[in-house]
N, C-alpha and C positions, 0 to 999 in steps of 0.2 A: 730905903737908904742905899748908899753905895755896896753896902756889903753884899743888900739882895739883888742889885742888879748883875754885881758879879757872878754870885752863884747862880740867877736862873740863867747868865749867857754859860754860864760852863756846861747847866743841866743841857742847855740847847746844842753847844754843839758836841756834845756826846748822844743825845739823840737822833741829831740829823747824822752820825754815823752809824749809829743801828739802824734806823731806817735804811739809810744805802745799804749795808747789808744782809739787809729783812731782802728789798726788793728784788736785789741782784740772785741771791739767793733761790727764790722764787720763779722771778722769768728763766734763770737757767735750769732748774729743776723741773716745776711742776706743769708745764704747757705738755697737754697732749696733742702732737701734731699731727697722728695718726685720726682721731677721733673727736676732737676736741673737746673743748671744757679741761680741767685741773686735776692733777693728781692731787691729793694732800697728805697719803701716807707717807713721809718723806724722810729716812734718814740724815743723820748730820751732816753724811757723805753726799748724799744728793740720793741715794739708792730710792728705788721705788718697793716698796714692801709690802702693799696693799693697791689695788688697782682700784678697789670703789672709790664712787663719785658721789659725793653727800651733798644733796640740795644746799644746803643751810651755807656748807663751805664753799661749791659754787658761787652763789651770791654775793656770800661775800669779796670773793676776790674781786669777780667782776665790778662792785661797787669801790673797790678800795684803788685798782687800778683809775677807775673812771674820776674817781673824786683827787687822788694824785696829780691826774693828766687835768684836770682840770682849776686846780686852784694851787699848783709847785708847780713854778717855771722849771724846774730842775727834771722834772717828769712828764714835762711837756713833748713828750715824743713819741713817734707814729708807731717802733715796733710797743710799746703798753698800749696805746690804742688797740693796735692790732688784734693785742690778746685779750682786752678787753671785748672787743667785737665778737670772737672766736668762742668766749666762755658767754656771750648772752647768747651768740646763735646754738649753742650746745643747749643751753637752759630752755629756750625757744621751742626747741623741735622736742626734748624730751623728758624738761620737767614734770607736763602739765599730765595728766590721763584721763583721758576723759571717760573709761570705761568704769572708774569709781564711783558714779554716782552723780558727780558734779563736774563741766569741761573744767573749773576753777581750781580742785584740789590736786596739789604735787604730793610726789612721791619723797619720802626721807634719803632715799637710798638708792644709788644705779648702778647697774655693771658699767666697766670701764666703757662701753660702745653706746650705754644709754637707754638698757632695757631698766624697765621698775623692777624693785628686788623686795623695798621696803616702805609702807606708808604710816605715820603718824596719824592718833587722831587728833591734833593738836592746828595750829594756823601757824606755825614756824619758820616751817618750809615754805609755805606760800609769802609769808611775811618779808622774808631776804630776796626771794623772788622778787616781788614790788620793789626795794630799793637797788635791785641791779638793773628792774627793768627803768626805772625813774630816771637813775645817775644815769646809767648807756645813754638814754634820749636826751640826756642833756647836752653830751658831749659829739651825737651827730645827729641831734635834731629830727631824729626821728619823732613825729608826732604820734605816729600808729602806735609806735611802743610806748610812748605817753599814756597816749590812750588807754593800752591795756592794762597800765600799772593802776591805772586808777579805776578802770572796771573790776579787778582783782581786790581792791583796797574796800571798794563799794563790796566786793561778796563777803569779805571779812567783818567788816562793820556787820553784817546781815548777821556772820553766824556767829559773833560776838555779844551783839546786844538783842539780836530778832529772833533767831533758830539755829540752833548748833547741829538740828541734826543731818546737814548735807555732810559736818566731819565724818560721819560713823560710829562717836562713841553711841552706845546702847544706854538706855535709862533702866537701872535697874533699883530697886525697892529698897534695901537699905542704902541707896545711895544718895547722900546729903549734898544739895548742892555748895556748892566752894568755889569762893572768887582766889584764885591765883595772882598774885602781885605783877608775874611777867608779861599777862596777857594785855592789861590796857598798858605797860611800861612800853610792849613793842607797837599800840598802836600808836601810841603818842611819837615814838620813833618814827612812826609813818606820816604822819601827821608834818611831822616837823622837816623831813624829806620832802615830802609833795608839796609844802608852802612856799619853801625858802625861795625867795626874790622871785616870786607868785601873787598875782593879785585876781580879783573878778569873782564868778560867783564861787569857782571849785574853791578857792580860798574860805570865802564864808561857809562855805558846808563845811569843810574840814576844819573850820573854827570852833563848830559847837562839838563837834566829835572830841577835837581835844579837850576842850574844856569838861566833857564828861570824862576823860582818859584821868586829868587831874582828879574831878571828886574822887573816882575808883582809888586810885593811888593813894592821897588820905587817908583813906578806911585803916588801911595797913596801918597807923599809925594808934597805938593800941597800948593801954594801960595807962591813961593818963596823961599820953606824950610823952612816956617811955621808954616805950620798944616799938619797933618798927617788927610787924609779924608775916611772914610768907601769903600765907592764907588764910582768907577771912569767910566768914559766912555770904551769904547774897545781901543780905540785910546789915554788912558790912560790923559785923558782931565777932568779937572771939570765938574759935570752935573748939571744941571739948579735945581730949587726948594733945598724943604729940603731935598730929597735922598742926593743930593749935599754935602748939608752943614754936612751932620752928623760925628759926630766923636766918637767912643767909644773908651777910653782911656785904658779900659782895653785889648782891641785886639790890641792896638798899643804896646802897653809894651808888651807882648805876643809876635809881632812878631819882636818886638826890640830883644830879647833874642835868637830869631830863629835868625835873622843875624847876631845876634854877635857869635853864634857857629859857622855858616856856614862862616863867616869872620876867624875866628879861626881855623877851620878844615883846609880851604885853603887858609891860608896865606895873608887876603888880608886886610892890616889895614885902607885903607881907608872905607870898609865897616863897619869893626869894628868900627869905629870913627863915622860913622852915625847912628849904631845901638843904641849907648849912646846916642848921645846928638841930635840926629830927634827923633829917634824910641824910646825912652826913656823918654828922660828930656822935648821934648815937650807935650807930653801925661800927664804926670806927674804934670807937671807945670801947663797947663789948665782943667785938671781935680779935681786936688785936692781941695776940701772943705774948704777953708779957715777960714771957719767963725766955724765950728765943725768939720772938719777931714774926712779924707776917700778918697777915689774914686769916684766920679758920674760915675752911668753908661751910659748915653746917655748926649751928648752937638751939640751945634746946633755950626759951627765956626764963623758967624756972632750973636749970643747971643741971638737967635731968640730962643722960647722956644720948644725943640724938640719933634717934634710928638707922640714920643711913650710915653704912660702914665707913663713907670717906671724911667725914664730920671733920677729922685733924689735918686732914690735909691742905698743904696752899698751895692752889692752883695759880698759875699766871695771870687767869682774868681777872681777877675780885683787886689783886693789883692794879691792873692796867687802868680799871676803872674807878680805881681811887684816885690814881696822880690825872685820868682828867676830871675828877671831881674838884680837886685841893686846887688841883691849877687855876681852873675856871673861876672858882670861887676866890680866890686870893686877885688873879686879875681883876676884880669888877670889883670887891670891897678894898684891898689891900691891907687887908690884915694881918697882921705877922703872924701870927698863930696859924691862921690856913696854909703860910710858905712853909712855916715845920713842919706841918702836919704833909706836906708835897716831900720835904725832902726825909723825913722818918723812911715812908713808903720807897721813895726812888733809892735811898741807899739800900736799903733791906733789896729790894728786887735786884738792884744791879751789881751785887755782891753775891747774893744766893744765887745768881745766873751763870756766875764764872766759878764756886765751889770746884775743886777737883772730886767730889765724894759722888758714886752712882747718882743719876736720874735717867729716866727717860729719853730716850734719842728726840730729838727736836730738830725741827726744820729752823737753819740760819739763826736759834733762836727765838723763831715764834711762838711755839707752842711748849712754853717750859712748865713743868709739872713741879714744887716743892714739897719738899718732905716737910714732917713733924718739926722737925727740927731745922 
């Protein structure tokens, strides 16, 4: 109705004013032109407080400039290219090491000039890799760097579903294997990067890979169509203790929104229909703060109090990736109940983000940390 279209043009343009400055922000702050690639320790001043270079955050810049510059006439301009360009040649020359074991696996961690400091055994790093190298080649056509996004994507497929052991975890005896909800969450990520307005055979090979990205994702899906759980067994089983029980509600909404695209892409409403109301509304439901607002980041599904120390806290992501789950999902059914469930979140986040009481220094904004309360 008229009402909603008013509030979502007001939510719009107070967004495309934090975006503007998110990005202003950013290109004045974090460009190293000394060495390039991104600062990201960044006070609210602009101060630099940390000179490490984090793969993970690399990538993403470079992908977030490149997808701006490429689909916001407003950001269609040469210097975000530039620094686009700048942060994939930095990634280029010194994410990869090839003295690991595999030319394929990056380092978590660089000194500002781009030596390894610190590696994951995990596909993370290499993962935001692929989508800065995919988005870059979109935006100058580089094919070579196509290319390599998708020989990177093929070595992860390998040591996700073939042989892990090029990461370097060690197998050891009492160690149970455990499917992790983020692993096939970010290949499907990948999946849905390397398709998009793609066609031919890379298309059909990365057809079946998502579609196996989807079963894995289900597993999660645990007591009945109750709880959406972290970690599952291999045999996609509940696993004993608190690994078991844990729920983060913000990677559930996260990959509520991956299967509601990928429900979307290919036609298939009954996944869509679990992406809202499992991958969404149950995350949502048991996670929200009822007594003060927000997201928890960690819950235990029987109430038990979850191991990691930060469990009370609301981080910015589990937000961020709720108003584009609510949104997504309200745009395509138009459900009034999904617009609430968008604007519950975007008020709570855009109130708690101007609080006058301590948080954490944040860049423009971007990186806001909530408290308990």
């Amino acid at each position: 109705g008229a009402m909603s279209i008013e509030k979502l043009q007001r939510y719009r343009e107070q967004m495309r004013t934090e975006l503007d400055k998110v990005v202003d922000f950013w290109q004045k702050y974090s460009h190293d032109t000394q060495y390039g690639g991104f600062f990201t320790c960044i006070g609210k001043d602009g101060k630099i407080y940390d000179e490490l270079k984090y793969v993970w955050l690399q990538g993403r810049q470079v992908w977030m400039y490149c997808r701006l510059y490429r689909t916001m006439e407003r950001f269609n301009k040469p210097e975000i290219l530039e620094a686009a360009k700048s942060g994939g040649a930095f990634l280029r020359r010194f994410a990869r090491i090839p003295n690991s074991g595999s030319p394929w696996k990056c380092a978590f961690c660089l000194t500002r000039d781009g030596k390894a400091l610190k590696v994951q055994r995990t596909i993370f790093s290499e993962c935001f890799y692929v989508m800065a190298m995919d988005e870059l080649a979109r935006v100058t056509g580089d094919k070579d760097m196509q290319a390599e996004a998708a020989q990177m994507m093929d070595q992860l497929v390998h040591w996700v579903r073939v042989d892990p052991s090029g990461l370097g975890k060690p197998q050891l005896s009492g160690d149970t294997p455990v499917c992790s909800m983020a692993v096939p969450m970010m290949l499907l990520c990948l999946v849905q990067q390397l398709t998009e307005a793609r066609s031919g055979e890379e298309v059909d090979k990365y057809r079946e890979v998502g579609g196996w990205c989807v079963k894995q994702i289900l597993q999660h899906l645990q007591r009945g169509g109750t709880a959406i759980l972290e970690s599952v067994s291999s045999e996609g089983k509940e696993l004993p203790g608190c690994e078991g029980r844990l729920q983060n509600p913000g990677h559930a909404l996260e990959a509520g929104w991956f299967l509601l695209q990928y429900g979307l892409e290919n036609g298939d409403q009954e996944l869509q229909r679990t992406a809202v109301d499992k991958f969404m509304e149950i995350p949502f439901l048991t996670g929200w703060d009822k007594e003060h607002g927000g997201l928890l980041y960690f819950l235990d599904v029987d109430g038990y109090c979850p191991t990691q120390l930060e469990w009370s806290m609301k981080l910015w992501w589990p937000h961020c990736e709720a108003l584009i789950a609510y949104l997504m999902a309200y745009s395509h059914t138009k459900e009034p109940a999904l617009l609430e469930r968008f604007s519950q979140v975007y008020d709570y986040t855009f109130m708690i983000a101007r609080l006058p009481f301590p948080q954490p220094k944040s860049g423009g904004g971007a990186t806001l940390l909530f408290y308990y309360e």
